[in-house]
Structure formats: structure tokens, C-alpha cells
C-alpha positions in Angstrom: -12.2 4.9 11.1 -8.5 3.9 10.1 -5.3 2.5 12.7 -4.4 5.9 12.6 -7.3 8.5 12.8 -8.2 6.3 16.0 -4.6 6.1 17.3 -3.8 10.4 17.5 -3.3 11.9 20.5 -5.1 14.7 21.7 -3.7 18.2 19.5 -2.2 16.0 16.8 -3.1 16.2 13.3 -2.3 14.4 10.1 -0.5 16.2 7.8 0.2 13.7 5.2 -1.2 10.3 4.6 -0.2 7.6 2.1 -0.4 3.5 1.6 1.4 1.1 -0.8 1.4 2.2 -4.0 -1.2 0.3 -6.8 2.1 -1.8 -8.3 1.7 -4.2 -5.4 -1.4 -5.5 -7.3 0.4 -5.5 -10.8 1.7 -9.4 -10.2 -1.7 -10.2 -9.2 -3.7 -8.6 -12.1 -0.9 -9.8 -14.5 -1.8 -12.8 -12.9 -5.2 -13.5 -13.3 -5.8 -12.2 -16.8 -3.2 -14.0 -18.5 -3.1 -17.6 -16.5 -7.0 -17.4 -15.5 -9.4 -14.9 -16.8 -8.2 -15.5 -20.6 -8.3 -19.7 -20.4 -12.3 -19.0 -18.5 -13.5 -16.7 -21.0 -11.8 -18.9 -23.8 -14.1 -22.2 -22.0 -17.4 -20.1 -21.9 -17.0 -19.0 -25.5 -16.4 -22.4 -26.7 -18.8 -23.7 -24.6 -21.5 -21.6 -25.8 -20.9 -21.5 -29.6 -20.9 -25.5 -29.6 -23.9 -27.1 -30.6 -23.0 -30.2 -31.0 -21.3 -30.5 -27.5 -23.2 -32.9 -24.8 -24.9 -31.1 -22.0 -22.2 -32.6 -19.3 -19.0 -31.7 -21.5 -20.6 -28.1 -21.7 -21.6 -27.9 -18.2 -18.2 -28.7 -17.1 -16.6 -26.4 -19.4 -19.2 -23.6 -18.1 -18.6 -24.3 -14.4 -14.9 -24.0 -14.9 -14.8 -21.3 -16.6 -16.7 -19.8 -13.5 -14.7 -21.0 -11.4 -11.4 -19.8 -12.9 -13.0 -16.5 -13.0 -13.9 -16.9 -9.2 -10.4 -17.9 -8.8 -9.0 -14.4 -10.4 -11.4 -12.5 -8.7 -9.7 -14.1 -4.7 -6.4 -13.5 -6.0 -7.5 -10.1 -7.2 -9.0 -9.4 -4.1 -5.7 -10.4 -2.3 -3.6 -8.0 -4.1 -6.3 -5.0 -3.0 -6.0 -6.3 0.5 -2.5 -6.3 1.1 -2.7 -2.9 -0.3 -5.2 -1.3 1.8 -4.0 -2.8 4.7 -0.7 -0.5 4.8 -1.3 3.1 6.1 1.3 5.6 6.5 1.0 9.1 8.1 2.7 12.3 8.8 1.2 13.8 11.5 2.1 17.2 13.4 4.5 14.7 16.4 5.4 11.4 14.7 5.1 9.1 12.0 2.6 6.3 11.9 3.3 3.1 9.7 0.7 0.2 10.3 0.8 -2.8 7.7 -1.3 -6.0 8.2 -5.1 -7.4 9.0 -4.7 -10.2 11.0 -1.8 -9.6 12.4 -0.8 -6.5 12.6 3.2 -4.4 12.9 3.0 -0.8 13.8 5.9 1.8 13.7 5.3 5.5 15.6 8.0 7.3 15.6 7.8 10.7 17.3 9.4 13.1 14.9 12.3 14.7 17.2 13.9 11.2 16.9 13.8 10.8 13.3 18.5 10.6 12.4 17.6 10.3 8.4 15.1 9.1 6.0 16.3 7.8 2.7 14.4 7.1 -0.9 15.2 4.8 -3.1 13.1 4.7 -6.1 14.3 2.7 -9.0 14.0 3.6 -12.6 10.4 2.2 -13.0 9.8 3.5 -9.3 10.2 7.0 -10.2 8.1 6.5 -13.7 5.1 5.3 -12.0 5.9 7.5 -8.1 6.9 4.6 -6.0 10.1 3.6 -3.5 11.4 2.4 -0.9 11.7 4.6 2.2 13.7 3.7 5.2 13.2 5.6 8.4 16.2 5.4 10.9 15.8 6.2 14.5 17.8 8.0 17.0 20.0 4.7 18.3 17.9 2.6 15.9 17.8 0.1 13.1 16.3 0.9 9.9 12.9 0.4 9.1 12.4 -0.3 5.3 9.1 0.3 3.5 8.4 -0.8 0.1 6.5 0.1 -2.8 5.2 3.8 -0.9 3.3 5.9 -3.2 5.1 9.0 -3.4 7.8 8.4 -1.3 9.7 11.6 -1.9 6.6 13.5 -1.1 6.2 11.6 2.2 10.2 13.0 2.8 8.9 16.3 2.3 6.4 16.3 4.9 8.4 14.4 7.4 11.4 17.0 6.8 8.8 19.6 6.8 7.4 18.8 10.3 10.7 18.1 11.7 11.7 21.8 10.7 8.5 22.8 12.3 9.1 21.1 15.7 12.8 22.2 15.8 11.7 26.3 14.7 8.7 25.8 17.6 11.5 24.3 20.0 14.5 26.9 19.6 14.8 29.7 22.1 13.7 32.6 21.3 11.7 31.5 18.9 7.6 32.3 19.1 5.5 29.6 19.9 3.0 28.2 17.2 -0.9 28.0 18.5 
């Protein structure tokens, strides 16, 4: 069950949900193919298609060419991490924003005091559908998030539910069940 399915309040739904977008692992993968995987599977090969090669000159060749693929796989690993660790969600009374494991920061905003929410997507950004959003609260500072899949669709449901609340609110208007 994830921070925010646990942390609703009784009658609230998600209506959108979105984390980091898969760019935040780019650096990482770029990472460990060129500077690691590459050199280890360069070591194995020439490891293995030596004959004349002692046994402790290939062994040590072997084992770190393992370990450089070991290596890859943590800093893989730490790029998928910091990714699913993010979670964003619209629901029908607030926004949610948790990022972090271990220690954890946590933004619920209820939607009536949402003053603006701004996208910036750069050019590669809006190639590949990712931004920055920054949600300002009533009397508040900004609160930037960065790299968010879809950002302008997470807008559209914020703006969405806000239009809801205030149609639900207004006098005269009928109540929604």
C-alpha cells in the first residue's frame, strides 16, 4: 500500500496519480553502461578468449569484471529508487506530494488553498513529457517539483478538482453525492 493510498481520509479519492519521470535514471544508466558495464564486459571477453593467460591474471580479470557489473547494477538500482520513492496525487480535497525512503518530506495541500500552479517544461522536457511544477499556497512559498511525468496533465487535474470544489461550494449550486 503506497504513502498515499494509506494516508486518504475517509470520502476521498485519487483522481490522478503520478511520480518522477524515468529521466531521473538517465545519468545513472548513462552511467553504468559507458564507465562500467562496457570496461566488465570488455574484461570477461578478454578473459575468456585468452588461452595463454595464467589462471590468477584471468581470475582477477573475471572477478572484476563481476564486480564492475555489480557496481552498475547498485547505481542502477539507485536511480530506480529515488524514482519510486516520489509519489504525487490528485485526490478529490488536496494534493499529496511524498519524496524520500529514509527520511521522508511530505506536502498535502487541501485544494481550496491552492493561489497558482506553474509548469515549466524545457525543450527536452516537453519532448520526452516531463517539468517542473511549482505549487503555491494561499500565504505560502513555492514548492518546486522536478522532473514530474506529465506535469501539464497533473495541472489539469489539479485545476479540474479545484473547479469542482468551487462549482460544489457556490450557492445555489446542487450538491454533488
Amino acid at each position: 500500500m503506497t504513502y498515499i493510498e494509506k494516508n486518504l481520509v475517509p470520502g476521498e479519492v485519487v483522481i490522478y496519480q503520478t511520480r518522477l519521470h524515468w529521466i531521473v535514471m538517465f545519468w545513472h544508466i548513462v552511467l553504468s553502461v559507458l564507465l562500467l558495464e562496457i570496461p566488465a564486459l570488455l574484461l570477461l571477453f578478454y578473459a575468456m578468449n585468452r588461452e595463454q593467460m595464467d589462471s590468477q591474471a584471468r581470475h582477477l580479470m573475471v572477478g572484476g569484471g563481476i564486480a564492475l557489473l555489480l557496481i552498475s547494477g547498485v547505481i542502477i538500482s539507485v536511480g530506480a529508487i529515488k524514482r519510486n520513492s516520489t509519489e504525487m496525487a490528485v485526490t478529490s480535497r488536496r494534493v499529496l506530494i511524498k519524496t524520500g525512503i529514509a527520511s521522508r518530506r511530505t506536502i498535502e495541500m487541501l485544494l481550496s488553498k491552492i493561489e497558482s500552479i506553474v509548469v515549466t517544461e524545457p525543450f527536452w522536457g516537453r519532448m520526452f513529457g516531463y517539468g517542473t511544477v511549482v505549487i503555491r499556497g494561499t500565504g505560502g512559498t513555492p514548492e518546486p517539483f522536478y522532473l514530474v511525468a506529465n506535469p501539464t496533465e497533473f495541472r489539469r487535474h489539479v485545476q479540474q478538482q479545484i473547479e469542482t470544489q468551487q462549482t460544489e461550494t457556490r450557492p445555489g449550486a446542487p450538491l454533488a453525492n
